[in-house]
C-alpha positions in Angstrom: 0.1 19.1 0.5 0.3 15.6 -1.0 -2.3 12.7 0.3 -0.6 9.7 1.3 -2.6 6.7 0.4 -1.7 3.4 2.3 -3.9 0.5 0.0 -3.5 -2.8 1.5 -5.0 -6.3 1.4 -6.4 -8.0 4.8 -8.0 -10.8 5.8 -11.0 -10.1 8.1 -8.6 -11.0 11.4 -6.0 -8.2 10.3 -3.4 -10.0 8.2 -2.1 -8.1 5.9 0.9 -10.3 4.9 1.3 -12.3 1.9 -2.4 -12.2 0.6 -1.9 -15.3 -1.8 -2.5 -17.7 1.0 -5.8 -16.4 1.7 -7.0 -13.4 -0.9 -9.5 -15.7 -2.6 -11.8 -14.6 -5.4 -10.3 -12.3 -7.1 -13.1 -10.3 -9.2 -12.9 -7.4 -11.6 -14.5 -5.3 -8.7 -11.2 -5.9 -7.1 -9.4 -4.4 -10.1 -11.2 -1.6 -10.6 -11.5 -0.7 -7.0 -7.2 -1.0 -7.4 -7.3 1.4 -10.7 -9.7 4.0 -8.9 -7.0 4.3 -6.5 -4.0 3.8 -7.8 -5.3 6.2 -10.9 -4.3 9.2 -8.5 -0.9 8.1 -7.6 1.9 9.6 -9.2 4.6 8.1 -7.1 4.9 5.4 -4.3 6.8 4.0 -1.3 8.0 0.6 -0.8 9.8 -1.4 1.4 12.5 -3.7 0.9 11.2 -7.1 1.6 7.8 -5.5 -0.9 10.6 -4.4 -3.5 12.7 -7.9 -3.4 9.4 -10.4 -3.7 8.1 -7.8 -6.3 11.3 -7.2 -8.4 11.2 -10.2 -10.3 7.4 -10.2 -11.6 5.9 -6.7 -12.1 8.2 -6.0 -14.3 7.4 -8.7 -17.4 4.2 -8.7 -15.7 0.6 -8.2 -17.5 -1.9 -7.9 -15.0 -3.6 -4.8 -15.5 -4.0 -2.1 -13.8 -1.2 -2.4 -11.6 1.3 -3.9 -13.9 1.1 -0.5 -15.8 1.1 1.3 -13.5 3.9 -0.3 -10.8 6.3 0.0 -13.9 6.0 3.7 -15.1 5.5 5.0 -11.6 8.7 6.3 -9.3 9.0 4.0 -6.5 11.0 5.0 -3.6 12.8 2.0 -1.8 13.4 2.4 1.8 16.6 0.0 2.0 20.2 0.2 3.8 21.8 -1.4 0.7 21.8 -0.9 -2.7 19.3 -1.7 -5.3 19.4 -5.1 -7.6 18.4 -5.0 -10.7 17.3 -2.4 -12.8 13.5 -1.8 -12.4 12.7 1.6 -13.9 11.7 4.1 -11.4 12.7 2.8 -8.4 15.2 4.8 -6.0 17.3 3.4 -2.8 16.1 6.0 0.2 18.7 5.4 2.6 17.3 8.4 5.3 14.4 8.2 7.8 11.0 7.3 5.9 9.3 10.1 8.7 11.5 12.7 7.4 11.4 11.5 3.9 8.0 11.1 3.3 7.1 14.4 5.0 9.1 16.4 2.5 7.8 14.5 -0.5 4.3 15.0 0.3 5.1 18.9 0.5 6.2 18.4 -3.5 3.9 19.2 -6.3 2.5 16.0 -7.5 -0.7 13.5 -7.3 -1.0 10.9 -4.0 1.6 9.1 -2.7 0.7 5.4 -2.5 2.0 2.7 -0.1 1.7 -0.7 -1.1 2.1 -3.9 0.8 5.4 -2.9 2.6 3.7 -3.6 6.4 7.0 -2.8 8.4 7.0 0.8 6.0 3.1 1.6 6.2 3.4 0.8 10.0 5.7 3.4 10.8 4.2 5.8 8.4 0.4 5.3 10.5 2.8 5.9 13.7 4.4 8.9 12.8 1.3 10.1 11.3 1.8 10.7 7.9 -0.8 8.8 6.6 -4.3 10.5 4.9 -5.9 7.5 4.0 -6.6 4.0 4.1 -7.9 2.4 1.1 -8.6 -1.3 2.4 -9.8 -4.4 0.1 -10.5 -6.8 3.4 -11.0 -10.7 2.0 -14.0 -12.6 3.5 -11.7 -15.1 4.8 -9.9 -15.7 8.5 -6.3 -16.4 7.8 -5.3 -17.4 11.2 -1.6 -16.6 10.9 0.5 -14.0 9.2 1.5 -10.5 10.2 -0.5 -7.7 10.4 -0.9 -4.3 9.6 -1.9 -3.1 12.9 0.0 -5.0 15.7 -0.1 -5.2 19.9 1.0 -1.5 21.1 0.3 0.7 18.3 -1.5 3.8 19.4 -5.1 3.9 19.3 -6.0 6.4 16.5 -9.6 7.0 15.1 -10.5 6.9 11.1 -13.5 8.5 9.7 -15.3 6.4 7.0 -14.9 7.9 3.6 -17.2 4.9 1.6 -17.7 1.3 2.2 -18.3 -1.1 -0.6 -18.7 -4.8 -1.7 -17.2 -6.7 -5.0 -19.8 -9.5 -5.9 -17.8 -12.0 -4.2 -17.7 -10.5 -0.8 -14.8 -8.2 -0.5 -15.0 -5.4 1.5 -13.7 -2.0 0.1 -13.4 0.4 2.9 -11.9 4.1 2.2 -10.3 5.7 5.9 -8.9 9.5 6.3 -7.2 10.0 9.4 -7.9 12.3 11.7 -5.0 14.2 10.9 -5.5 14.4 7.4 
């Protein structure tokens, strides 16, 4: 079976939304903590809104590791409409994410990666079909934004894999799920 990896950015109040605003800092800890993770991935999930806003810069992008990665990696689009563009790799998924993802993690292959894509990774956690949380939290309070775990989710314990700073204060913090 197939880990599914969910890596996200969040501020030390939960907001996992646009991490520009508020991801300050940015150190080469963070980017090798990113290529440690995403250096087991051979495919990954996105959502629509995460496919649209990234679309138009990973693709003439530089920023290593992920621009290397992001571009010669299948990525499986979770949309109701077609796909713009022509960013190699991805593929419109027009079925149920649950039933998807539960069949693609019994295919031979490395972990499954979910990046950004809150509304996607959200369901994912509900249904449970998430191993592992890789999280970089910021050391900063953002206030506003949404958030990866919102009011009415189900409680669900983690158990801590590693815990680790970056020189300037980031938090990397490495979940499985009970279920896994």
């Amino acid at each position: 079976m197939r880990t599914v990896v969910l890596y996200e950015l969040v501020s030390l109040d939960g907001v996992a939304e646009e991490p520009g605003n508020w991801m300050f800092d940015v150190d080469d800890d963070v980017f090798d903590n990113l290529g440690e993770v995403v250096s087991a991935q051979s495919d990954v999930l996105l959502g629509r809104g995460t496919y649209d806003y990234w679309a138009d810069y990973w693709p003439t992008s530089d920023v290593q590791p992920f621009a290397g990665f992001i571009n010669s990696t299948p990525k499986h689009v979770f949309t109701s409409s077609p796909l713009p563009g022509a960013w190699s790799g991805a593929v419109a998924v027009r079925e149920r994410a649950e039933d998807y993802v539960a069949r693609l993690k019994a295919e031979p292959g490395g972990d499954i990666g979910v990046h950004g894509s809150i509304t996607l990774a959200q369901s994912l956690l509900a249904a449970g079909l998430v191993d592992e949380l890789r999280l970089v939290f910021a050391p900063t309070v953002a206030h506003s934004g949404r958030r990866l775990f919102q009011d009415g989710s189900a409680c669900q314990r983690l158990d801590l894999v590693s815990a680790r700073r970056s020189a300037t204060g980031a938090l990397f913090v490495h979940y499985a799920t009970r279920s896994s």
